[in-house]
C-alpha positions in Angstrom: 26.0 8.8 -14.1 24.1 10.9 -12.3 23.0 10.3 -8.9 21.0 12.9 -6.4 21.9 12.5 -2.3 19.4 13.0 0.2 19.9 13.7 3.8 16.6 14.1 5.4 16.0 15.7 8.8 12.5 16.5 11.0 11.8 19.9 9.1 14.7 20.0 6.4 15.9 17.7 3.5 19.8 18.6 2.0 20.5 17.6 -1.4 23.2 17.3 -3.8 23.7 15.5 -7.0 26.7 14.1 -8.1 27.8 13.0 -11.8 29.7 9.9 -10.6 32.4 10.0 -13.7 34.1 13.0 -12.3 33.2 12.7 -8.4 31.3 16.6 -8.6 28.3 17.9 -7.4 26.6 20.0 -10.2 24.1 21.1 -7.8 23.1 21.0 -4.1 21.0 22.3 -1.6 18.6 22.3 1.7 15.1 22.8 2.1 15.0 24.2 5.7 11.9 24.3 8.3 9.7 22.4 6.2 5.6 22.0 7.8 6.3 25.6 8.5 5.4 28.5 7.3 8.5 30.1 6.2 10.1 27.7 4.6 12.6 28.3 2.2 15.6 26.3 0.1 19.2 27.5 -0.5 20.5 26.1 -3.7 23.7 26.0 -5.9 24.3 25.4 -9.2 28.1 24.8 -10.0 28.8 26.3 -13.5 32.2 25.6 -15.3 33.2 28.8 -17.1 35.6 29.2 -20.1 38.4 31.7 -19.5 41.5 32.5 -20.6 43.6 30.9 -18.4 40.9 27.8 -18.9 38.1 26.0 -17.1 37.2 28.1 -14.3 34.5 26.4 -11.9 32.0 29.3 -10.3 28.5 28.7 -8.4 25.5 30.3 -8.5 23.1 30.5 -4.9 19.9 31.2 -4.8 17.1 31.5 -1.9 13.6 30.7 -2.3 11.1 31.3 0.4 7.9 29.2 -0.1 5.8 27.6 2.5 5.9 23.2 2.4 4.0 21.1 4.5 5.9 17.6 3.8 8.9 16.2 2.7 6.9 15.3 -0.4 6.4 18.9 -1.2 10.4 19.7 -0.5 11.0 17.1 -2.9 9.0 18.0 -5.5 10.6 21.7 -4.9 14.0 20.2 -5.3 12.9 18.6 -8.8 11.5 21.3 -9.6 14.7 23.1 -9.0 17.3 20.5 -10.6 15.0 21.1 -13.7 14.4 24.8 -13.9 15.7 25.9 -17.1 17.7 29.2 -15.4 18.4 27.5 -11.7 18.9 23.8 -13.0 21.2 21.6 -14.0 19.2 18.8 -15.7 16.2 18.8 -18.5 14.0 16.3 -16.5 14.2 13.6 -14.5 15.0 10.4 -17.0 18.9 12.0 -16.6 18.9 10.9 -12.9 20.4 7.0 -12.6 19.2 6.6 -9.1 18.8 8.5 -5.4 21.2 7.9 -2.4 19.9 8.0 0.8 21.6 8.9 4.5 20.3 6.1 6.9 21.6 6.6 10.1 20.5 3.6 12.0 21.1 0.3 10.1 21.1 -1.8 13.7 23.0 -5.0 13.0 21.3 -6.0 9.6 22.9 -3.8 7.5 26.8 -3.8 6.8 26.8 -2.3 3.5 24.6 0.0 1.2 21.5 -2.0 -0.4 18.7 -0.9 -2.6 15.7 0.1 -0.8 12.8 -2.8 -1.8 9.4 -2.9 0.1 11.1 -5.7 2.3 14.2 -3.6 3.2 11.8 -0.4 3.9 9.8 -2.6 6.5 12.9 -3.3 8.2 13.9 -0.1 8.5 10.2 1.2 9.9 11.2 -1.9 12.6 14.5 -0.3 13.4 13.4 3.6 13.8 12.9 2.4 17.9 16.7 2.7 17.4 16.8 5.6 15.8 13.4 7.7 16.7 15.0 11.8 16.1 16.6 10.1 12.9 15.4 7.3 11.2 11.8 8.0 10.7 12.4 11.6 8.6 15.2 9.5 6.2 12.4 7.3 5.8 9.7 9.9 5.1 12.5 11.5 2.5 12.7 7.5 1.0 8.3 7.6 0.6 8.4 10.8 -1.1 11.3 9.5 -3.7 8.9 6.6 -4.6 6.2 8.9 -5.0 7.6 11.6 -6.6 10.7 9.9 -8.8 8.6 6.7 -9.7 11.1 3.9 -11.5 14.2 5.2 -10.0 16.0 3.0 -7.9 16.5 4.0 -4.3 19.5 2.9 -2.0 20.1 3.3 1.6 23.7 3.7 3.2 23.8 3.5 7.1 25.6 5.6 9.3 26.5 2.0 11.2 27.2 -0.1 8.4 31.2 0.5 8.7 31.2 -0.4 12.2 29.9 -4.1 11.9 33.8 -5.2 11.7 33.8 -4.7 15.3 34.6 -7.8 17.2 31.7 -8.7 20.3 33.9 -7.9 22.5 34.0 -4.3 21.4 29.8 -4.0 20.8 28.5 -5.8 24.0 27.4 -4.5 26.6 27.9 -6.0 30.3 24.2 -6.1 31.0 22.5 -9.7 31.0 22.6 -11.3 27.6 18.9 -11.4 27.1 18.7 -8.1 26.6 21.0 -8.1 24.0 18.9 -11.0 22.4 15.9 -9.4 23.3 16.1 -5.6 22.3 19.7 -5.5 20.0 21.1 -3.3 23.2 24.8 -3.1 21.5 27.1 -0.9 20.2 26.5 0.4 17.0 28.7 4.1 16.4 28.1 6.4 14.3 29.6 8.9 11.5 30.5 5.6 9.8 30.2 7.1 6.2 32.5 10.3 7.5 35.0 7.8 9.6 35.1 5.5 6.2 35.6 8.3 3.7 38.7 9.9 5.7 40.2 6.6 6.3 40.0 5.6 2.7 41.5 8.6 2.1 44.6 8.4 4.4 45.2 4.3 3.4 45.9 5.7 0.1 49.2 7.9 1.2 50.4 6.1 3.7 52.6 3.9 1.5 51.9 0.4 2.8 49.6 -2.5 2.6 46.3 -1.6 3.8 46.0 -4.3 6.1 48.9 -3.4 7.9 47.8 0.1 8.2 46.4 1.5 12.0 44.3 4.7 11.9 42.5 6.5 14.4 39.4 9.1 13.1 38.2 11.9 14.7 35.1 13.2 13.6 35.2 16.7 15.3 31.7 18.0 14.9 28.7 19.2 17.2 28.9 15.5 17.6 32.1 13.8 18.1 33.1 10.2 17.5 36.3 8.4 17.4 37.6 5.2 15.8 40.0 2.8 15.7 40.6 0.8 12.7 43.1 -1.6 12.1 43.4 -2.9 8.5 40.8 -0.9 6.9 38.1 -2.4 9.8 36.8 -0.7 13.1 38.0 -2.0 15.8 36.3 0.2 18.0 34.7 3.2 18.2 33.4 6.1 20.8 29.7 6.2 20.2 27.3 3.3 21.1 23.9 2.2 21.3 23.0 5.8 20.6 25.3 8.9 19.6 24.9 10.4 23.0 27.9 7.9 24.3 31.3 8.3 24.0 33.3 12.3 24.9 31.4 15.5 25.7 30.4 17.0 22.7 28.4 20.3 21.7 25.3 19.3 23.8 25.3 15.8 24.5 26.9 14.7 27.6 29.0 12.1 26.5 29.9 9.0 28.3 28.4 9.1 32.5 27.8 7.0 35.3 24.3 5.6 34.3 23.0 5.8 37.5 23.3 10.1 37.5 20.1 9.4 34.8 18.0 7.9 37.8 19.4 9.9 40.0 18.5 13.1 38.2 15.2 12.1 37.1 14.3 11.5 40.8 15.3 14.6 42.6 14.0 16.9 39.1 10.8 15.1 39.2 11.7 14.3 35.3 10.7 11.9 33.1 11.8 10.0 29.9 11.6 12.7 27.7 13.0 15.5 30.0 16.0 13.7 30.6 17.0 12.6 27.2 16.3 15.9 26.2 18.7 16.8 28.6 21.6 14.9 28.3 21.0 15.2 24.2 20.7 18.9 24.2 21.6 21.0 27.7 25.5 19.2 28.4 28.6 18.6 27.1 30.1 22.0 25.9 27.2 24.0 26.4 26.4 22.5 29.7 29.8 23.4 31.5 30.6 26.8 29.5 27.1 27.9 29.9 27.8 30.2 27.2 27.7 28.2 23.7 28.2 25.1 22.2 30.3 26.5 19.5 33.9 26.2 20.3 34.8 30.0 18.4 32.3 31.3 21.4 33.9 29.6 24.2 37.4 30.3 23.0 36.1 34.4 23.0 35.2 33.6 26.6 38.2 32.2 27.6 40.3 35.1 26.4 38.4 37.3 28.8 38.8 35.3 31.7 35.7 33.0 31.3 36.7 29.9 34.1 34.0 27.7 33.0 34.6 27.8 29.1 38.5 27.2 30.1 37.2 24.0 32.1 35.0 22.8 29.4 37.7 23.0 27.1 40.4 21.2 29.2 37.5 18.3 30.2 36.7 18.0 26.2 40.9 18.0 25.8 41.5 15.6 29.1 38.5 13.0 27.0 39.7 12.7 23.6 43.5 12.2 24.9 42.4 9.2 27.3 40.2 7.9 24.9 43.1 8.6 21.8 45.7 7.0 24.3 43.3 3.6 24.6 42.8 3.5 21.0 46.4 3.4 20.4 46.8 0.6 22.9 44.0 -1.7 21.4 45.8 -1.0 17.7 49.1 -1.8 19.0 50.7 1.2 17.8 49.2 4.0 15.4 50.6 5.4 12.0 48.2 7.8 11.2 45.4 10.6 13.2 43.1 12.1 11.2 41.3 14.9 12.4 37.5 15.7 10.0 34.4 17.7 10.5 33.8 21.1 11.3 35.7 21.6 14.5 38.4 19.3 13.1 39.1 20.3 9.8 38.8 24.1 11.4 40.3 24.1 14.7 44.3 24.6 14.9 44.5 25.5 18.0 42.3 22.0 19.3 44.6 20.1 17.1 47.7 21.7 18.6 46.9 21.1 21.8 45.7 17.7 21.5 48.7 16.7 19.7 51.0 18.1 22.7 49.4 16.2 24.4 50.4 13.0 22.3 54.5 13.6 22.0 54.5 10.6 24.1 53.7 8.7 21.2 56.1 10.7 19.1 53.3 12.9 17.3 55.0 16.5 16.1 53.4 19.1 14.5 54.3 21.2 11.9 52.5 24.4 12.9 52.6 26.4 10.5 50.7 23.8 8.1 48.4 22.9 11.1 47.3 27.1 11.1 46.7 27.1 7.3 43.9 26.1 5.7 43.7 23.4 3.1 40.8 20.9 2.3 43.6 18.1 2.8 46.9 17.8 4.6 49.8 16.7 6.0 50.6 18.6 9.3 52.8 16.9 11.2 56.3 17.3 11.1 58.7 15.1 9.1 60.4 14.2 12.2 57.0 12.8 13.5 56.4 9.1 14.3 53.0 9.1 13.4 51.2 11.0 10.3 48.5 13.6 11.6 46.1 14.8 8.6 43.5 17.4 8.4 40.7 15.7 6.2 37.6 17.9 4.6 35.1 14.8 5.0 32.2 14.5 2.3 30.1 11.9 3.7 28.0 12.6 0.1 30.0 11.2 -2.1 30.7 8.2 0.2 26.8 8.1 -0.5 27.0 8.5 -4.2 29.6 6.1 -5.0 28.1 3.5 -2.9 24.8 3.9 -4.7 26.4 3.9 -7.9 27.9 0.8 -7.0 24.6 -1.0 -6.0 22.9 0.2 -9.1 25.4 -1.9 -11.2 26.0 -4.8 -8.9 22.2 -4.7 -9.2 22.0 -3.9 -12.9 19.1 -1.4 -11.9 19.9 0.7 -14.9 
């Protein structure tokens, strides 16, 4: 089966599509500042090549510049592309079973993937007040799909769904009840299809039943989340109402008294939009270093005597122990860390020093597998107490195998 992912952004809309059977992408792709005028698409064919010494698997990228004003155009591009008899993959469209889409906001209706009917796409246009920077492009990628790709089934897969497991006394919010009932003012989290994937992944090697298994994720991006789950399930996790909560990440601020919002917005003169903009996309690693967002630049600093990178560091360090620490507490022991994404599949030298922090716990690394580099592994030591992994997290096949799934619980072939 094949089935094409979509991730779609403001001005870009990534694809890949997957034949199911053996878990691959044969092709993917981004169509980047779309609506302007130099818009162009990076795509990749993966070829498998006869050799010798046997099936050798090779990719071909190519880079197209043409101007797009909508996502229906990008899409149309990206069909185009899949069916281009020297860039593609597949002879027309009949040969795709169904499209996968990235949702990130499914609020509290939405648990698991579903197939995207008129009734499920109102909800979602009800739910983008959640959501406003994400929700509505996913859902502009989801109208061009029924326009373009007529008679193939569509399925959304939230972001939030694998968080719903959380208990009320993890999602509420101490703020009077009626707003809760009123406006869904909860925790949600978010990088549920990344958390799920790694844990899924780490259940499987641990070697014991999978409800007795603890894990905590860390999703070690521009944006960082942690989780706690306990038997497969969230217990908890760092992000909340919106991704901005939880530690200081590339931009956003992280978790801060809320009155610094009013308070800040008052003496600025600022006003909704200037401070989310703010807080979204001026703090956290950037904000403090005042050199870069990117931990490769603020490490650079550092090494020249750069105080303010050292501090952001040691603040981001000081957060994800305290909140690693609680975690363990609320799981009642931990078996496994797993560290995903691009700062924490990439990072040995984060890793190391946030597992130093953690002997307490009996965590020991083995560095010399920690500095290599591996799309899975093992890096603590043998001696350890509790398993640390390095996991390359592909939130798109998460998305393909749960659409794959839908489409045959739904018999939509």
């Amino acid at each position: 089966m094949l089935i094409l992912v979509l991730n779609s952004g403001s001005s870009s809309l990534k694809y890949q599509l997957f034949n199911t059977n053996t878990e691959r992408a044969v092709a993917k792709g981004v169509v980047q500042k779309i609506g302007f005028d130099d818009t162009f698409v990076e795509h990749t064919v993966y070829l498998n090549m006869e050799t010798q010494l046997g099936i050798e698997h090779r990719k071909k990228k190519d880079t197209i510049e043409r101007p797009m004003a909508n996502h229906n155009e990008a899409l149309a591009m990206v069909i185009a592309l899949l069916t281009h008899p020297d860039l593609g993959v597949i002879h027309d469209l009949s040969e795709i079973s169904a499209v996968g889409h990235r949702i990130v906001h499914g609020g509290d209706c939405f648990s698991e993937a579903v197939e995207i009917t008129p009734e499920i796409m109102q909800k979602l246009d009800e739910l983008s007040d959640l959501a406003p920077l994400h929700n509505p492009p996913a859902l502009a990628g989801v109208r061009a799909c029924l326009e373009e790709m007529p008679g193939v089934p569509n399925v959304a897969v939230f972001d939030t769904a694998f968080h719903q497991t959380m208990a009320p006394e993890a999602y509420m919010y101490p703020l009077s009840y009626d707003m809760y009932k009123k406006y869904n003012v909860r925790r949600y989290g978010f990088h549920g299809t990344s958390h799920r994937y790694v844990c899924n992944q780490v259940i499987d090697l641990l070697g014991k039943p999978r409800e007795d298994t603890r894990i905590i994720t860390c999703h070690m991006g521009n944006g960082i989340s942690l989780t706690a789950i306990k038997g497969g399930r969230v217990v908890d996790t760092s992000m909340g109402f919106t991704p901005l909560e939880g530690v200081m990440m590339g931009t956003r601020c992280g978790t801060i008294d809320p009155s610094i919002v009013t308070f800040l917005m008052q003496k600025e003169g600022w006003d909704f939009a200037q401070i989310s903009d703010y807080l979204n996309k001026q703090c956290g690693l950037l904000g403090i270093s005042g050199i870069s967002s990117d931990m490769r630049d603020i490490r650079k600093a550092m090494s020249n005597g750069h105080k303010r990178s050292k501090l952001a560091v040691d603040m981001l360090y000081h957060q994800l122990v305290k909140l690693i620490g609680g975690y363990v507490m609320l799981l009642e022991g931990v078996d496994a860390i797993v560290f995903t994404a691009g700062m924490g599949e990439n990072d040995a030298e984060m890793r190391k020093a946030i597992c130093k922090r953690l002997a307490y716990i009996g965590v020991e690394l083995d560095l010399a597998i920690n500095s290599a580099e591996d799309d899975f592994r093992l890096i603590s030591a043998p001696e350890s107490k509790v398993k640390v992994f390095v996991v390359h997290t592909n939130e798109e096949l998460m998305i393909a195998r749960d659409t794959r799934e839908v489409v045959l619980q739904n018999n939509l072939l």
